[in-house]
Backbone as a ProteinNet text record, in pm:
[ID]
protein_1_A
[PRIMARY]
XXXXXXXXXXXXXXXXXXXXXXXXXXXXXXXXXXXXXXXXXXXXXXXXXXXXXXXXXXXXXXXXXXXXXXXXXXXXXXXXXXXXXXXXXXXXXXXXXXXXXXXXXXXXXXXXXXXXXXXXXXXXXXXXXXXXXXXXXXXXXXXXXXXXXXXXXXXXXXXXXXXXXXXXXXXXXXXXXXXXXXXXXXXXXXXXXXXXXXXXXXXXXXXXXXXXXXXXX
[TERTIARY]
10947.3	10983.3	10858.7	10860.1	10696	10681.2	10616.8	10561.4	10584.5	10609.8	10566.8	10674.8	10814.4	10889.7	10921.6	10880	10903.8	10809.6	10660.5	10529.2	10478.5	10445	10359.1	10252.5	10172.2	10029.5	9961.2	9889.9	9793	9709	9605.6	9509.5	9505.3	9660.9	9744	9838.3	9866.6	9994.1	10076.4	10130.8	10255.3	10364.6	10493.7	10567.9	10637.4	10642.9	10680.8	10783	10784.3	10936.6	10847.3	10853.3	10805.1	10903.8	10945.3	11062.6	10967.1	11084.1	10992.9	10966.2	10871.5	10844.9	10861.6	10921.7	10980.9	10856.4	10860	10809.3	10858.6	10809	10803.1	10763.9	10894.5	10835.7	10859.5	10780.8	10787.8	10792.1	10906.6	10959.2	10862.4	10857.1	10827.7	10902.8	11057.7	11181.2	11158.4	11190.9	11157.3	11268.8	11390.7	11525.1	11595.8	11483.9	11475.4	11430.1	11384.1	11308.5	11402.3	11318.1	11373.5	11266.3	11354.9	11316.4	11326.3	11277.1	11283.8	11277.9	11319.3	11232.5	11225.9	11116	11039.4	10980.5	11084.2	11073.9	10898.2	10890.9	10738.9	10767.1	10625.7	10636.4	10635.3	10762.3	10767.7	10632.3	10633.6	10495.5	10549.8	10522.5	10571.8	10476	10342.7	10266.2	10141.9	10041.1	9960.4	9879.2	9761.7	9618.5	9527.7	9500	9356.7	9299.2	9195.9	9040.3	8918.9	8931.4	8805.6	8826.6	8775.1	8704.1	8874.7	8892.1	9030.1	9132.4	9246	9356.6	9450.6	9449.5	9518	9476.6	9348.4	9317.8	9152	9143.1	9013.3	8989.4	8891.9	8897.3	8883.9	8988.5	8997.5	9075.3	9041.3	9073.2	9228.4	9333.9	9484.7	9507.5	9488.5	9487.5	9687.8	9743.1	9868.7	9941	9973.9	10020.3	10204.9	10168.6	10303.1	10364.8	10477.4	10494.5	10416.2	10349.2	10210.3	10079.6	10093.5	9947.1	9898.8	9733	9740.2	9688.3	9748.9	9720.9	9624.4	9611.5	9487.8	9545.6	9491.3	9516	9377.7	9248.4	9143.9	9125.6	9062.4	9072.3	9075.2	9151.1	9201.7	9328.8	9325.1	9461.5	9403.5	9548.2	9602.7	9738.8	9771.2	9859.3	9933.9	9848.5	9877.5	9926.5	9926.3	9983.1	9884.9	9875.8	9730.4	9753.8	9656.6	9605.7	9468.8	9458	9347.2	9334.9	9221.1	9194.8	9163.6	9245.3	9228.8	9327.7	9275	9320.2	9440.9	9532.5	9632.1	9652.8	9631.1	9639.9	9757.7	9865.2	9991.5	10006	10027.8	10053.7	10194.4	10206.3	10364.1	10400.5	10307.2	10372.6	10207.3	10243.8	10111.2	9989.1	10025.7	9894.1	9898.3	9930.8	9965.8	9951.3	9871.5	9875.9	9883.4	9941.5	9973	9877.4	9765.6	9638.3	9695.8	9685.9	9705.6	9534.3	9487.4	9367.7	9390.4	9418.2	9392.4	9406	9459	9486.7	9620.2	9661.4	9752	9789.4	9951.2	9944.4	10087.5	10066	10169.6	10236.3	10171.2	10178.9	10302.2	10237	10299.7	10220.3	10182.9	10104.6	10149.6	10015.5	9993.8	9875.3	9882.8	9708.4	9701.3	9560.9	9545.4	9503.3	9587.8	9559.6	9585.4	9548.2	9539.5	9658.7	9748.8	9880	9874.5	9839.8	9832.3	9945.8	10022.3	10137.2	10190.7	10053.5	9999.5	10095.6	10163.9	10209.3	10210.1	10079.1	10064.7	10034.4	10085.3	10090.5	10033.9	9938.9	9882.9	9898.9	9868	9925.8	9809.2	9748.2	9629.5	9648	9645	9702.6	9745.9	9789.6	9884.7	10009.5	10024.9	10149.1	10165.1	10321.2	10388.5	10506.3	10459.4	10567.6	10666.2	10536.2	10525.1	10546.5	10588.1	10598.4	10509.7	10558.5	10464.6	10419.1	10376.5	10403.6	10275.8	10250	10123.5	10081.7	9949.9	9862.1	9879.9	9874	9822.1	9901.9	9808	9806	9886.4	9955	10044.5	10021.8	9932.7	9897.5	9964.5	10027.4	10109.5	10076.2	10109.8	10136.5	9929.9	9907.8	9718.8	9741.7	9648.9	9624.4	9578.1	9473.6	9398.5	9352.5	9329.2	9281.6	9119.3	9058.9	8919.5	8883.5	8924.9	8945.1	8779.6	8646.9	8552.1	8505.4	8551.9	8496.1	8562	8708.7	8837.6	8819.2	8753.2	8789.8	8886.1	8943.1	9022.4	9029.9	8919.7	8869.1	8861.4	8847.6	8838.9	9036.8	9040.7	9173.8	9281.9	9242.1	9332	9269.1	9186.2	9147.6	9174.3	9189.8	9188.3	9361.3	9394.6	9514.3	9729.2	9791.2	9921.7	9935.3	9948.6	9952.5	10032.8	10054.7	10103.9	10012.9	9971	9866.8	9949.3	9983.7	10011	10118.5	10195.9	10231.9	10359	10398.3	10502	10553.2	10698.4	10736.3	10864	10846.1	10948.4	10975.5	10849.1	10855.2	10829.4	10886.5	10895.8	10807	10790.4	10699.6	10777.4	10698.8	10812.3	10687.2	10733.2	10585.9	10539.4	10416.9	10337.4	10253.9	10276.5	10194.2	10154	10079.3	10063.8	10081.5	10157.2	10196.5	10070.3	10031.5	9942.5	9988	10037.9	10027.9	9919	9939.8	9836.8	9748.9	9863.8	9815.1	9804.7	9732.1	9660.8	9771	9849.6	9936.4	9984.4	10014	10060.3	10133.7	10218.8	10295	10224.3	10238.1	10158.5	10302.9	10340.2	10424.8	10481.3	10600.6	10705.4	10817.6	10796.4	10892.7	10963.7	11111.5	11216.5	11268.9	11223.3	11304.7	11324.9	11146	11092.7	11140.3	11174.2	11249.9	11144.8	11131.2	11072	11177.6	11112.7	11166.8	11114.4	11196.7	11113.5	11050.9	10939.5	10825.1	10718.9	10701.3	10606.3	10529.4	10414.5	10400.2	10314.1	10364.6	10349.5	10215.3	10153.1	10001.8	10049.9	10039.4	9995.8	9837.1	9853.9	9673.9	9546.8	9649.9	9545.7	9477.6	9544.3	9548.9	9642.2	9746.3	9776.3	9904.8	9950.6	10048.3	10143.4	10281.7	10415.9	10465.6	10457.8	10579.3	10675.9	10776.3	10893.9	10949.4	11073.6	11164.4	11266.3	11214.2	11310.3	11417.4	11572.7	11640	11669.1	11622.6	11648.9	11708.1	11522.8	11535.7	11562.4	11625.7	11697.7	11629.4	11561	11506.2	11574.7	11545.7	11688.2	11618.7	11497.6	11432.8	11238.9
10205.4	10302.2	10378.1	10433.8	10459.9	10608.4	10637.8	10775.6	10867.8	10825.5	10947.6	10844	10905.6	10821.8	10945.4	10800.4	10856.4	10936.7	10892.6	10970.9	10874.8	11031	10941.4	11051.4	10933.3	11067.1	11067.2	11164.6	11185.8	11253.1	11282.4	11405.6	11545.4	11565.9	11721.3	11737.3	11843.1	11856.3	11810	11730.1	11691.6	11714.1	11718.3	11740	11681.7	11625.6	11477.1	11500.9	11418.7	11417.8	11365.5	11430.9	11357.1	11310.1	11172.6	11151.2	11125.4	11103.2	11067.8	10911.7	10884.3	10756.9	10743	10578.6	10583.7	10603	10642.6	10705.6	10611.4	10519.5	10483.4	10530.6	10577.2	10668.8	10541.6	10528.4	10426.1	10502.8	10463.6	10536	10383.5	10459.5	10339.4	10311.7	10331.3	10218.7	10145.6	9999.1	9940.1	9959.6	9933.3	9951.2	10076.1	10169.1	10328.2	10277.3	10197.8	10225.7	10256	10360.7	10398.8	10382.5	10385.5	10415.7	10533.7	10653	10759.2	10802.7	10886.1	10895.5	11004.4	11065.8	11204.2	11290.9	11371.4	11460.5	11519.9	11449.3	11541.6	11646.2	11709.1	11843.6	11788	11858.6	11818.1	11850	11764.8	11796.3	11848.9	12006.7	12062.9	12067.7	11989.3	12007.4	11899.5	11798.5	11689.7	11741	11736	11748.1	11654.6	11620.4	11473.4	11550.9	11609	11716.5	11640.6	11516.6	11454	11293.8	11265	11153.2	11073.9	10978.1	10867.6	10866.8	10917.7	10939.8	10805.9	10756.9	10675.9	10551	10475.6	10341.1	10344.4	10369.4	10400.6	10419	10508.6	10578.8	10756.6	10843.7	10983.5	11059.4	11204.1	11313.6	11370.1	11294.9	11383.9	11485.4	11612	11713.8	11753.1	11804	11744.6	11860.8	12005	12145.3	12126.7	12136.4	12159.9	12272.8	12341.8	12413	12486	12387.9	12412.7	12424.4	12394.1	12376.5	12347.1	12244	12141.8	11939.8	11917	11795.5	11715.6	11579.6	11529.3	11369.1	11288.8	11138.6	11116	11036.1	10995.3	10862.2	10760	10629.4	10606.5	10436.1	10369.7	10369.9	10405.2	10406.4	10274.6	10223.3	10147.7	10182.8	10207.1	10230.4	10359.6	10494.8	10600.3	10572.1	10449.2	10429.3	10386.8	10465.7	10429.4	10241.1	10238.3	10121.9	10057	9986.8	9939.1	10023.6	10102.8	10134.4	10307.5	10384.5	10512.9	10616.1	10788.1	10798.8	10901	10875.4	11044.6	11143.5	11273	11357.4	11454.3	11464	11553.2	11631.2	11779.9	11866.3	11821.2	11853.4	11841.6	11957.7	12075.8	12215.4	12289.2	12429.9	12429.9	12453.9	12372	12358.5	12178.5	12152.6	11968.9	11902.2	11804.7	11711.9	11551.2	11449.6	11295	11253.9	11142.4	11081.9	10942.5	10878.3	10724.2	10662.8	10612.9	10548.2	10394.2	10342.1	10206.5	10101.9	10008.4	9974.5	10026.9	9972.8	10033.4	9899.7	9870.8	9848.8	9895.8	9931.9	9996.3	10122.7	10181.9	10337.4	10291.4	10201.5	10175.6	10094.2	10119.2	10079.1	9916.5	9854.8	9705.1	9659.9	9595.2	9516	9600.7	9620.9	9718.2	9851.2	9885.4	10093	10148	10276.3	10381.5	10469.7	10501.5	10621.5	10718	10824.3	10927.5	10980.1	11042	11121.3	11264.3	11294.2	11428.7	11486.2	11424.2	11430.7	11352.3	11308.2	11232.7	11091.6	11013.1	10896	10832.9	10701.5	10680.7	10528.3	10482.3	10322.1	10236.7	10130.8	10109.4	9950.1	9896.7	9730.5	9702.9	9571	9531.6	9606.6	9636.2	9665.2	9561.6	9589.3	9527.5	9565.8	9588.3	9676.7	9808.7	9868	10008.6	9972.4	9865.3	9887.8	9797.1	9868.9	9744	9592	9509.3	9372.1	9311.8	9211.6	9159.3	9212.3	9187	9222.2	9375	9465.4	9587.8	9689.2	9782.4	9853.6	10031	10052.5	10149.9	10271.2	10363	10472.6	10562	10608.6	10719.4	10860.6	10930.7	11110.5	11129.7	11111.4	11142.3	11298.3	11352.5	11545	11551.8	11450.1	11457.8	11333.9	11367.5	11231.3	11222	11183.2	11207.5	11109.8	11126	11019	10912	10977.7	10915.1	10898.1	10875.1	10832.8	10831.1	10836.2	10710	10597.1	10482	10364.4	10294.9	10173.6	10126.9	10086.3	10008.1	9962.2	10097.7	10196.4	10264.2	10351.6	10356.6	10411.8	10291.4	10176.6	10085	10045.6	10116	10129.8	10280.9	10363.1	10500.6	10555.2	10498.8	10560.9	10473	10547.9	10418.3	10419.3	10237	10214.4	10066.6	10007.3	9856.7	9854	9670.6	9585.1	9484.1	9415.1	9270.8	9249.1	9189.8	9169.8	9253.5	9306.9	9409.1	9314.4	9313.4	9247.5	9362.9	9434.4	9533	9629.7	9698.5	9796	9791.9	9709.4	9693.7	9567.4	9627	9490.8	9384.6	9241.1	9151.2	9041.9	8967.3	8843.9	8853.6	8804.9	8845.4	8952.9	9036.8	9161.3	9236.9	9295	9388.5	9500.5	9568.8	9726.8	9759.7	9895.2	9936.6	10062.2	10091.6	10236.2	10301.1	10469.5	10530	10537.5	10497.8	10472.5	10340	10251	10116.2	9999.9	9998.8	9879.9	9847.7	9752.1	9668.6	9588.1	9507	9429.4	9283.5	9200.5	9076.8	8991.3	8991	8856.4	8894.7	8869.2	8820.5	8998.3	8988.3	9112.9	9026.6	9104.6	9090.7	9224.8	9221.7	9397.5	9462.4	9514.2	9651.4	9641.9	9493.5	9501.1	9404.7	9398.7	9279.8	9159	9046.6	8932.7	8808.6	8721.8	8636.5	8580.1	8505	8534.1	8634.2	8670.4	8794.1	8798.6	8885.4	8935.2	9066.2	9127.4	9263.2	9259.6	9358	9349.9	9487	9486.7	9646	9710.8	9837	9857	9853.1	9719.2	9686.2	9543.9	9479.4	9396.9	9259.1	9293.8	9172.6	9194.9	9049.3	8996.4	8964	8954.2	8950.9	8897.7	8761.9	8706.6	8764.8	8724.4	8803.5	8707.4	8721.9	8652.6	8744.5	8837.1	8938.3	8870.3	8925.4	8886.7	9025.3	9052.3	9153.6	9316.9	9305.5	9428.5	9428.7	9335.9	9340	9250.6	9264.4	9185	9102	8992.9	8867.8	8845.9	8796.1	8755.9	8745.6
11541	11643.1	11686.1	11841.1	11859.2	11819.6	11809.4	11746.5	11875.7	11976.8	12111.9	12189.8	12258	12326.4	12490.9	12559.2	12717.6	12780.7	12739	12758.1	12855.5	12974.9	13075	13139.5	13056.7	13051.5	13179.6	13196.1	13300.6	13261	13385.8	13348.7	13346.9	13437.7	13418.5	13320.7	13269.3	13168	13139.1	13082.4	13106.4	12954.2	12998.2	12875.7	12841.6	12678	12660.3	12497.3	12488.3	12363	12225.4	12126.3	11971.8	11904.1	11856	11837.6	11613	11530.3	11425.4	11380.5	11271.6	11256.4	11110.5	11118.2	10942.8	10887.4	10723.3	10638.4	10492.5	10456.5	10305.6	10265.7	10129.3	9969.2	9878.6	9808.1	9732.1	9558.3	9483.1	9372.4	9244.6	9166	9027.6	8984.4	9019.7	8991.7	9125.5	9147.4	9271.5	9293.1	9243	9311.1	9349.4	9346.4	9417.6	9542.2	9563.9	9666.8	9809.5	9896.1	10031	10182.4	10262.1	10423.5	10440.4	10483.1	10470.1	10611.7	10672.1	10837.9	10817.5	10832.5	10847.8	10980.1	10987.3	11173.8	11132.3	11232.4	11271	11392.3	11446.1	11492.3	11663.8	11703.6	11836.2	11938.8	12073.5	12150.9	12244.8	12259.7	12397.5	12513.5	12476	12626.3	12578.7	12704.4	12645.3	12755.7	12732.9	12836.9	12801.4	12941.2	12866.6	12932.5	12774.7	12806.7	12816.8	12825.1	12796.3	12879.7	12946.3	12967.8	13046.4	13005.6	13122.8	13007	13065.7	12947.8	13051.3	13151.4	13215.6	13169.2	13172.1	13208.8	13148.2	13028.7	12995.9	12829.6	12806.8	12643.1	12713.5	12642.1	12660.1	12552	12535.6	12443.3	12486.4	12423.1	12493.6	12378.4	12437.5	12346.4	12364.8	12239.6	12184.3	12124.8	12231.2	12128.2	12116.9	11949.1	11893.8	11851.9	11784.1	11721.8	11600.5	11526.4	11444.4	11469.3	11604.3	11666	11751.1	11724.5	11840.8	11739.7	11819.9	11776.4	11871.7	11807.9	11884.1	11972.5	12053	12049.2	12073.8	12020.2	12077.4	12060.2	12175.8	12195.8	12312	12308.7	12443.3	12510.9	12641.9	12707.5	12815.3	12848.5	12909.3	13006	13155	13189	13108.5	13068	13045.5	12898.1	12859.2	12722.2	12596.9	12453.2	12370	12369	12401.1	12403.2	12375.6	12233.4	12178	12113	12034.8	11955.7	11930.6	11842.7	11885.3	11746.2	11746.1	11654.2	11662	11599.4	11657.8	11545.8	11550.1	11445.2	11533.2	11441.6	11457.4	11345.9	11346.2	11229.8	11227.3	11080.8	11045.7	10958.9	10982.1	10940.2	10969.5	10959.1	10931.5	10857.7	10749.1	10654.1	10656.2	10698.3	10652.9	10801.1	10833.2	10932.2	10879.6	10973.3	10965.6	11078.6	11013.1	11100.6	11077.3	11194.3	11230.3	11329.6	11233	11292.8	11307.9	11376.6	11418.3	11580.9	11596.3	11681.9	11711.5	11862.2	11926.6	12088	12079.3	12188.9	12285.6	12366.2	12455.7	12388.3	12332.6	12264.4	12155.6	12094.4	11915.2	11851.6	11707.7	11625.4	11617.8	11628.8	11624.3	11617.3	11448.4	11468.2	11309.1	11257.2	11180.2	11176.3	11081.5	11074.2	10974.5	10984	10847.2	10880.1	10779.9	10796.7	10684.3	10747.4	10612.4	10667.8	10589.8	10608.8	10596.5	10561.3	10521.9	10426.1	10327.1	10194.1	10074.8	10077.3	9981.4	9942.5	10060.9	10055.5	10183.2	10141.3	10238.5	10267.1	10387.1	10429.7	10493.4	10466.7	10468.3	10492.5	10663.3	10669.4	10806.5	10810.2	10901	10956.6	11092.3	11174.6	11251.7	11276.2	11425.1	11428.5	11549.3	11673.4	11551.4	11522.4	11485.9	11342.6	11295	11085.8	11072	10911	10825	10801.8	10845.7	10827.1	10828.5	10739.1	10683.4	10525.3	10540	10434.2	10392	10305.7	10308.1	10213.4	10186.1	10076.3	10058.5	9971.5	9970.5	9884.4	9919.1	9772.1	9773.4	9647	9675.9	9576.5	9601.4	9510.4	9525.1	9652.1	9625.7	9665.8	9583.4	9597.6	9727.8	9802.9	9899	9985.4	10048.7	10144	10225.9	10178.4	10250.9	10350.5	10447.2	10579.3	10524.5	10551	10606.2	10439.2	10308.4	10149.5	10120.6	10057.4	10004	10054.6	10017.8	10032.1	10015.8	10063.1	10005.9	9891.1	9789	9699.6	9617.9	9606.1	9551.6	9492.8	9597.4	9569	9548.6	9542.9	9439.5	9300.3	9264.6	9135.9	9075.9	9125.7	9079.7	9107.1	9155.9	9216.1	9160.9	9175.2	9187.6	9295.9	9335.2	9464.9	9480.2	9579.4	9614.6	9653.5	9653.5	9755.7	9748.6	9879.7	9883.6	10033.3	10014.2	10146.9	10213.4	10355.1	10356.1	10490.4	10506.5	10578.3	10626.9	10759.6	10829.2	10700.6	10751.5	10631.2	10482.6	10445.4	10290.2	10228.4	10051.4	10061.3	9980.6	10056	10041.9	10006.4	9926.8	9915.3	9785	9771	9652.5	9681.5	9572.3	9592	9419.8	9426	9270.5	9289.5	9169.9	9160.7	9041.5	9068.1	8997.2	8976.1	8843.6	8796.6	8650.6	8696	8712	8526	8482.2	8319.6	8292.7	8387.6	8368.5	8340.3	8373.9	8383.4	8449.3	8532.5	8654.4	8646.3	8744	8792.5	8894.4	8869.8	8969.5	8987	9109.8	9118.7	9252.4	9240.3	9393.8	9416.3	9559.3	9594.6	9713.2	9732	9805.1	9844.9	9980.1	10048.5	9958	9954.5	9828.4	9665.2	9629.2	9487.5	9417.7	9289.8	9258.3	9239.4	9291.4	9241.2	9273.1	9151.2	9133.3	9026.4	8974.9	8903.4	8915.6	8775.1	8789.1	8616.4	8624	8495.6	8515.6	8359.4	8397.6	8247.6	8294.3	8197	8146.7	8058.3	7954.1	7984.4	7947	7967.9	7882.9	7771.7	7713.3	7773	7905.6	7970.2	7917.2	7820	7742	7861.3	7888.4	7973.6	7932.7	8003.3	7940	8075.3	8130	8169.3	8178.5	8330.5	8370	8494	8501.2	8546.9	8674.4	8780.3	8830.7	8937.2	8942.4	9037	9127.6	9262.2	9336.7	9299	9203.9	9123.8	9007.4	8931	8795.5	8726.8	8615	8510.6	8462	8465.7	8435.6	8302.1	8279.3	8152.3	8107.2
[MASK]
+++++++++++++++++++++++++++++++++++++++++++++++++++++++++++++++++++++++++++++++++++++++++++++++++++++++++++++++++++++++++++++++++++++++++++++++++++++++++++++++++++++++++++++++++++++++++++++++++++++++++++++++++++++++++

């Protein structure tokens, strides 16, 4: 679902609708797992202060109830297009940054989703979710846009890496939690299953057998 619905930007004011965008919380029971949708802060007014907000790269400056927010990048037919970043407060001490590609003003291609609570999304989209390759960190104190690596915060952090298919991850992927032991094998709409084995953090392995969430053997 797009982050900004029924926006038609220009280089004068205009006033446009913030609708919200799902939000995966990912629990360390997998069969917790949820879709969450999280209201962000409505946009009561958009100005492109900088440079072609129509058909170009330009600054659409973005005041909400908390603030002001940002869009910087490429537009296309008034819509982000190609590559660009959007920062929206979602109270005001807390903002949600989406850096990546973009086409027809919804995330597509690869990008970064902080959610400005904690959890961050690092991978493949289409047509606004999750799908492909990519990585899931969750409960971080902080987020340091330009030194968190990815590589870094899937070693330091609990997180998913592996494949997410409409949201959820589905495929082969590894769970990593935060007292050194992990999960390697097969997921089914956010559950494990499948073959799998789970390592202790002394790295010794234990074979596993999951059926849609439930440990069969």
């Amino acid at each position: 679902m797009a982050l900004i619905k029924n926006r038609k930007t220009s280089n004068k004011p205009t006033f446009i609708k913030l609708i919200y965008c799902p939000i995966l919380l990912f629990a360390t029971v997998f069969s917790s797992q949820a879709t969450l949708a999280q209201s962000l802060a409505a946009v009561t007014e958009e100005s492109c202060i900088r440079g072609d907000c129509l058909a170009g790269t330009g600054t659409l400056e973005l005041i909400t109830e908390f603030g002001k927010g940002s869009y910087v990048g490429e537009f296309k037919d008034g819509e982000f297009n190609g590559f660009g970043r959007l920062e929206i407060p979602i109270s005001f001490l807390a903002k949600s940054v989406y850096r990546g590609n973009w086409a027809n003003g919804i995330r597509q291609g690869r990008g970064t989703y902080w959610n400005g609570k904690g959890n961050l999304y690092i991978g493949q989209w289409r047509e606004d979710k999750r799908n492909g390759q990519g990585s899931y960190f969750f409960n971080l104190p902080e987020w340091r846009e330009n030194q968190h690596t990815e590589y870094w915060l899937s070693e330091n952090t609990e997180n998913y890496s592996g494949q997410f298919v409409n949201d959820h991850y589905q495929g082969q992927g590894t769970y990593r939690w935060s007292d050194g032991t992990k999960f390697v094998g097969g997921f089914f709409a956010g559950n494990k299953h499948g073959q799998g084995t789970f390592y202790y953090d002394t790295g010794a392995p234990r074979p596993q057998w999951w059926e849609y969430g439930n440990l069969a053997r």
